[in-house]
C-alpha positions as semicolon CSV with decimal commas, in nm:
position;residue;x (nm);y (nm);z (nm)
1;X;-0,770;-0,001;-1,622
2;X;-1,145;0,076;-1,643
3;X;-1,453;-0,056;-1,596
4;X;-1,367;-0,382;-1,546
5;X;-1,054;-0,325;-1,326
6;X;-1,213;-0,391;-0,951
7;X;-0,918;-0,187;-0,818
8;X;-1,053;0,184;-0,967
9;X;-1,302;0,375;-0,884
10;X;-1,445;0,312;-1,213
11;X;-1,454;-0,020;-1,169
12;X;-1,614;0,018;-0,803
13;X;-1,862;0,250;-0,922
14;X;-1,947;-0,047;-1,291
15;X;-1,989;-0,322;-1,028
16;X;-2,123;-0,126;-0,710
17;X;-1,866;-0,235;-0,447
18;X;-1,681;-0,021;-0,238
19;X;-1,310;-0,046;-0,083
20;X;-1,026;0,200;-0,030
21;X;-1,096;0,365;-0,357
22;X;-1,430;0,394;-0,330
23;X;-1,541;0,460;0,043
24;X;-1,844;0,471;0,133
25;X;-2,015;0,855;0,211
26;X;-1,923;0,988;0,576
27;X;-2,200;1,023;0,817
28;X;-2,301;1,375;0,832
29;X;-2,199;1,546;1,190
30;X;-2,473;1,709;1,417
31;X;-2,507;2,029;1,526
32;X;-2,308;2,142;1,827
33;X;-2,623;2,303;1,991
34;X;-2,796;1,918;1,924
35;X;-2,538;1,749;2,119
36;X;-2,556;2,000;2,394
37;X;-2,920;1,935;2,460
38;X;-2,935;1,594;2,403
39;X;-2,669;1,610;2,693
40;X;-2,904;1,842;2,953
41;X;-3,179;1,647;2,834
42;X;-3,025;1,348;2,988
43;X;-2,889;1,489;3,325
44;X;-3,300;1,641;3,436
C-alpha cells in the first residue's frame, strides 16, 4: 500500500482523486452576524 494503491490517501493524493479517504475540504461556515443580516436584509 502506497502510491499506487487508489484506496490510501497516498494514493488519492499520487493520482489526485478523492473518495472516503480523501474528502474533499469542507466549505468554510459564515459568520453568525452575516446570516443575521442577510436575513433583515431580505424581510425590508
Amino acid at each position: 500500500m502506497g502510491r499506487g494503491d487508489k484506496k490510501t490517501k497516498k494514493g488519492k493524493i499520487a493520482k489526485g482523486s478523492f473518495g472516503k479517504s480523501r474528502p474533499h475540504k469542507k466549505q468554510v461556515e459564515t459568520h453568525p452576524a452575516q446570516e443575521e443580516n442577510k436575513k433583515t436584509a431580505k424581510k425590508k
